[in-house]
Structure formats: C-alpha cells, structure tokens
C-alpha positions as CSV (number, residue, x, y, z in Angstrom):
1,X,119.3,145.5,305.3
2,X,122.2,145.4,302.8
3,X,120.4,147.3,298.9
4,X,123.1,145.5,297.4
5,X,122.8,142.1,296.1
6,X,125.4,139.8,298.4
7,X,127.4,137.6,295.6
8,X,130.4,135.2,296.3
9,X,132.9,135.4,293.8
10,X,136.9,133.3,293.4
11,X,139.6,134.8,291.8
12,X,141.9,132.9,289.3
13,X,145.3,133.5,287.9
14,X,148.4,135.6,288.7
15,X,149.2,138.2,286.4
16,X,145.9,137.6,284.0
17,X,143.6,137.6,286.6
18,X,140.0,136.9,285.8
19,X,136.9,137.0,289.0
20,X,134.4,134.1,288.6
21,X,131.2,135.0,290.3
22,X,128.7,132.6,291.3
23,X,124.9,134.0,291.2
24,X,122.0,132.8,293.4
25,X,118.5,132.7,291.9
26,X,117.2,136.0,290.9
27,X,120.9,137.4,291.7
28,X,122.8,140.0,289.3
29,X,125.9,142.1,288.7
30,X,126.4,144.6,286.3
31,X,129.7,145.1,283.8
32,X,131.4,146.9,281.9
33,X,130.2,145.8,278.3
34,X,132.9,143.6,276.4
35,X,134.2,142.5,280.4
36,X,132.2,139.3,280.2
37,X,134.8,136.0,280.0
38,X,132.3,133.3,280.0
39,X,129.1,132.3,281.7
40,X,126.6,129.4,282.5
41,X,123.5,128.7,280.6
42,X,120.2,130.0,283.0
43,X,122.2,133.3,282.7
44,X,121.1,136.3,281.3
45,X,122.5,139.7,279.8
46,X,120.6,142.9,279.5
47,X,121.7,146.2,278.3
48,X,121.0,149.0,280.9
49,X,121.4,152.8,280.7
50,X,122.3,153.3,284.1
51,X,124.3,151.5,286.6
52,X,120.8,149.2,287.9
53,X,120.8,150.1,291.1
54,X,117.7,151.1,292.8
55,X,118.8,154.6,293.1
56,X,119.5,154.4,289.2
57,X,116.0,153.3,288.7
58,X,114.2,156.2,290.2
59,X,115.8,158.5,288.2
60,X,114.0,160.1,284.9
61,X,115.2,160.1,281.8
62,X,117.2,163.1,281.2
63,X,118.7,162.1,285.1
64,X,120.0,159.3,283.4
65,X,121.6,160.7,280.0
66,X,123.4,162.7,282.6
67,X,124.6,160.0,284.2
68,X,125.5,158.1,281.7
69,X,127.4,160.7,280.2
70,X,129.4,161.6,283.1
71,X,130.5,157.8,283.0
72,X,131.9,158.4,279.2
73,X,134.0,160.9,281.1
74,X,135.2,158.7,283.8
75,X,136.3,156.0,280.1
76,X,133.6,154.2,281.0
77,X,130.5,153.0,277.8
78,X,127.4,154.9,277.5
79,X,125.8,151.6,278.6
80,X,126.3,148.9,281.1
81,X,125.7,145.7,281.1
82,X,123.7,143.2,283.8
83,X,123.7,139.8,284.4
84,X,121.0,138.0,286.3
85,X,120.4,134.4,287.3
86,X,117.1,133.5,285.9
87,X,118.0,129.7,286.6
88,X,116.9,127.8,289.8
89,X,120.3,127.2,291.0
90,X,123.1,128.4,291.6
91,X,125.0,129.9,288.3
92,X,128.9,131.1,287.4
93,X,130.0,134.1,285.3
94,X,133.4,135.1,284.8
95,X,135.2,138.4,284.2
96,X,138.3,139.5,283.0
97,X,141.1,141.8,283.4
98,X,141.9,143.5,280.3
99,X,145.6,143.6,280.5
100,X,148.3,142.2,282.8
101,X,147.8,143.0,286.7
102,X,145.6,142.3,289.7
103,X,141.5,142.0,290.6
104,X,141.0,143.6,293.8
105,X,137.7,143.0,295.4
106,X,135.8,145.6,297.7
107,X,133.1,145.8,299.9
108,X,132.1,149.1,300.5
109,X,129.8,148.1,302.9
110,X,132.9,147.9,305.1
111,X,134.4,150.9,303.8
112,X,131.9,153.6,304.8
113,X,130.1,153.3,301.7
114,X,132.3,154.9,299.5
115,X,135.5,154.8,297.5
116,X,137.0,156.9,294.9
117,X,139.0,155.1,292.1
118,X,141.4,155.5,289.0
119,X,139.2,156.2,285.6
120,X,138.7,152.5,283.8
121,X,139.5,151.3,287.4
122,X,135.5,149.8,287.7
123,X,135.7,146.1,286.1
124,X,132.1,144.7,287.6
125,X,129.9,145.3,290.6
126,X,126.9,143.3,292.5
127,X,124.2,145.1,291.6
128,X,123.1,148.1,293.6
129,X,126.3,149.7,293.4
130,X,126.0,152.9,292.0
131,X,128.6,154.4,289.7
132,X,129.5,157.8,289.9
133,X,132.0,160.5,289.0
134,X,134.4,162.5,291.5
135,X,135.5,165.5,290.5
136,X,138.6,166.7,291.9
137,X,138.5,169.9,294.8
138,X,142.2,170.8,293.5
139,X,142.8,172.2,290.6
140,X,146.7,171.2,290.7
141,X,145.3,168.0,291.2
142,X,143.3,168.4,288.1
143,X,145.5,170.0,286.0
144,X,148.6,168.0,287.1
145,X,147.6,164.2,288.4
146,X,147.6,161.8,286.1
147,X,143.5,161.5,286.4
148,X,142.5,164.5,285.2
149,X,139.9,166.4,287.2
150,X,137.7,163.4,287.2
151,X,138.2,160.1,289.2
152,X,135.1,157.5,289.6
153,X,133.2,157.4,292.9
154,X,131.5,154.0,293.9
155,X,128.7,154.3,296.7
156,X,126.8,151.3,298.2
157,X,127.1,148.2,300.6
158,X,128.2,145.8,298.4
159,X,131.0,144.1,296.3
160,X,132.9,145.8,294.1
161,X,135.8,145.0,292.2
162,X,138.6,146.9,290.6
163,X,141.7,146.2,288.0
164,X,144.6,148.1,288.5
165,X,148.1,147.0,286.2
166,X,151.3,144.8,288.0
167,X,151.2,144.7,292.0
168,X,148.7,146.4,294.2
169,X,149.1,147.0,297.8
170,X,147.1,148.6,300.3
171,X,148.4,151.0,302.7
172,X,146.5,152.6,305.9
173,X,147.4,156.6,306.4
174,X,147.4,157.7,310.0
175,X,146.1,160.9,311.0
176,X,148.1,163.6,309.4
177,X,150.3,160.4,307.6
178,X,151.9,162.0,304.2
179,X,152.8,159.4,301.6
180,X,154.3,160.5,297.6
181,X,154.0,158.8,295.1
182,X,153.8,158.6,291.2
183,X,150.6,160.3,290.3
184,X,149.8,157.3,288.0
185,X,150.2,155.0,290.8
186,X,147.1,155.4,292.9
187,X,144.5,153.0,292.6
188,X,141.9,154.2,295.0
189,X,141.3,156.2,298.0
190,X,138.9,156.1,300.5
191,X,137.4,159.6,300.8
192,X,138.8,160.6,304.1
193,X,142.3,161.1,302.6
194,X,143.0,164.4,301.2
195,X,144.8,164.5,297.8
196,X,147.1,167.0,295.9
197,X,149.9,167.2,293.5
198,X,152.7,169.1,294.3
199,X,155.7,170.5,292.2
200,X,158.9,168.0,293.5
201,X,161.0,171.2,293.8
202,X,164.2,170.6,291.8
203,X,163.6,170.9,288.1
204,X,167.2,169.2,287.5
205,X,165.7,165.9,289.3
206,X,162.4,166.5,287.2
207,X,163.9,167.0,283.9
208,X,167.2,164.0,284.2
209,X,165.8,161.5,287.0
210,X,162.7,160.1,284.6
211,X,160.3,161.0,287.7
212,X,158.4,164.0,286.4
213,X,157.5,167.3,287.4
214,X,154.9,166.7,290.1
215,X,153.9,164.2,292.6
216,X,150.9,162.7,294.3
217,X,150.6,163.3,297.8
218,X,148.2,161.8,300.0
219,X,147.2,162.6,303.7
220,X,145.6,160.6,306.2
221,X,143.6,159.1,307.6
222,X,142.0,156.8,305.4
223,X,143.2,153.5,303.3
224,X,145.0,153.9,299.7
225,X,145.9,151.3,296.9
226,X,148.6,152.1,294.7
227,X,149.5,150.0,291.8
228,X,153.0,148.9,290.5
229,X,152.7,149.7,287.5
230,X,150.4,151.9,285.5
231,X,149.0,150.8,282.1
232,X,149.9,154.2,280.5
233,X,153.5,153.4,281.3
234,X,153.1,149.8,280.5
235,X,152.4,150.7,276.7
236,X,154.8,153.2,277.0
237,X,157.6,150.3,277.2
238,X,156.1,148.6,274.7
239,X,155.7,151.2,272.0
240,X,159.3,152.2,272.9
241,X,160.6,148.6,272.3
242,X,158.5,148.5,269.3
243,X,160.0,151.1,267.7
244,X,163.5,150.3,268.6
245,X,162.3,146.7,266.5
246,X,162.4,148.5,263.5
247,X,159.2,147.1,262.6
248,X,160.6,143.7,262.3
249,X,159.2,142.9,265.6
250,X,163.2,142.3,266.9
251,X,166.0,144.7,268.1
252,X,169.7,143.9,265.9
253,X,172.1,142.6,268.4
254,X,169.3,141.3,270.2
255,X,171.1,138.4,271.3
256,X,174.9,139.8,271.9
257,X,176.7,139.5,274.3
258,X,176.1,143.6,274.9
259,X,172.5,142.1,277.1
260,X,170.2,142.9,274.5
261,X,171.5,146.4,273.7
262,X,172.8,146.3,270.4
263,X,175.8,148.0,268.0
264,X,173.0,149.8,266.8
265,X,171.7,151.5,270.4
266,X,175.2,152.1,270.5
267,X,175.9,154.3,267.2
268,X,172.3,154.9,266.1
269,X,170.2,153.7,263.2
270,X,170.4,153.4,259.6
C-alpha cells in the first residue's frame, strides 16, 4: 500500500503557473511556508518541524533539528508547513510559483522512489514525502555546478511537484547516453544518471562566448529535466537592464530607431 497520501491536483496558467490541489477528508500536503495561494474553508494549516511523513515522525528530537537544518542548506525554511482537510468533503488549496516558469508534477512512485532536484526546486508534496538533502560524490561537481555540493533528494510513492524558471523538458538518457548542458539548467535527475562538471577545454570560448568555464554533463541511463531558463540568470537580465535604466526605470533612446539600443550604449554614460 502506497505511505503517501494519493491527492489530485490541476494546473493553471502558462508562464505564472499556480497547482490547485483538491483534498479528500482527512487528506494533507505539506509546503513550503509563504507557497500557499489560497484555500477553502474546512482547511487547515499547521506548522511542522519536519517534512510529516511517517518516517519524519519517528524520529527524536535532535533527529529532527538535523533535518531540518540540512533543509536550510538545500534554501529551504526551518519549518514546513501542512495542510489537511478536516472538512467532510472534498476541499481545494492552491499553490504558487514564485516567479515566471513551469509546475512540474512527479510521482515517485513511478520513478523508483527517488529523485534528486535543483535547491528551492521543492514547491509542495502529498504528505509522506520525505525531504532530504543529496550531497554531491564529485567534488568538481561541487565546487564547479551551479548547485553547490548539495542538491535536494525526494523519496516516497507519491506526488511531488517542482518549479523550475521558462521551459522545462524531459529527456530519457540511454545507457552510456552523454548530454552537456549549462550547469544552471538541470532541474532534476533520477538517481541512476551519473553527474559531473567538466572544464569545456578552450578558455578562449569560455572567456568571449558568454558560456562559462565548465559544463554539466550527464550520463545515462535515467530521466533528466532541464529548464530554459535559470532564475539566477533571469535576475541577471533584469539587474543588468536595471542598471542600464539609470534608475529612472527607462533606457535613453529607448524608443529609436537604433531597436532599443541607444546613443548612449553607443558612446557611454554621462
């Protein structure tokens, strides 16, 4: 029998996605705190130290101020929160992303049990998923890919679902199958895919072509998600467009005939 609890759940939107969840009686899911859009009355919130799953539960104290420290490290809060359906119906809840991109929902049932995610990659879970932290075997990997040494492991049978920022897609690795990418780009992983970071070999390409010094590779087999987009170089665009506003929250030449370039991108600033 599945530990977790089995919710249904609707996704909404495009590019500002938001998961709606709907709750039997006795039902919960657990959140990161401040996740929680909106949610029907017969609903209720508690504030757990732990992730609430029965694994969780068995643990003694000091197991747990471990735990929950090791999520601080992975960006999640000290605590979590869970909702339960203390109605006698059916009840909604809604959750949403927390900047522009896509919901992707998991069951890990279906996966093994397992799967190994981008830090602040965990938006909500049924309850009985367990949150964990992975550290990473490599330390070029560490050192060198985007995540640090940490990544966040979620084990169970249930739903899980994950925010990543623009586009994701999901690609299966064959046996010995070798895909690059940008190290900020992966998602998750399921943990039969090995991962390193590896120097891309001509420092004039690294230094001039805007990709970096190193890339992610992945080897199969196993399934990956990679992301279009990652929100680290998402505020990077918008800091850098910022500060070419001058503070006045618009570019000069903004609307020439130059395509939004400017005289002064052209011959500096005063």
């Amino acid at each position: 029998m599945k530990k977790a609890h089995e919710v249904d759940f609707q996704l909404y939107g495009d590019d500002m996605q938001f998961v709606e969840i709907q709750l039997d009686p006795g039902e919960s899911v657990v959140a990161e705190a401040g996740a929680m859009m909106y949610m029907s009355e017969g609903i209720v919130m508690d504030a757990v130290f732990g992730d609430g799953s029965d694994a969780d539960a068995k643990k003694g104290f000091m197991d747990k101020m471990l735990g929950a420290g090791k999520r601080v490290l992975t960006g999640e809060s000290l605590f979590m929160t869970m909702f339960t359906n203390n109605a006698y119906d059916k009840k909604s809840l809604a959750f949403a992303a927390p900047y522009p991109g896509k919901i992707i929902a998991k069951d890990l049932g279906a996966l093994g049990g397992q799967l190994i995610c981008q830090r602040d990659a965990f938006l909500c879970a049924a309850r009985g998923i367990q949150i964990e932290i992975a550290f990473q075997k490599n330390i070029g990997a560490g050192l060198f890919g985007g995540e640090g040494f940490i990544m966040q492991r979620l084990l169970g049978d249930g739903l899980a679902f994950m925010h990543a920022g623009g586009t994701i897609i999901e690609k299966e690795l064959a046996p010995g199958e070798v895909l690059k990418l940008d190290t900020g780009c992966l998602v998750a992983m399921t943990p039969s895919v090995d991962y390193n970071v590896e120097f891309v070999g001509n420092v004039k390409s690294a230094f001039f072509g805007g990709e970096g010094l190193f890339l992610a590779t992945l080897r199969g087999p196993g399934h990956v998600w990679l992301q279009s987009i990652p929100f680290s170089r998402f505020a990077n665009k918008i800091m850098a467009a910022a500060s070419k506003g001058g503070g006045g929250g618009k570019s000069k030449g903004e609307a020439s005939l130059l395509g939004g370039i400017g005289i002064g991108d052209l011959f500096g600033r005063d």
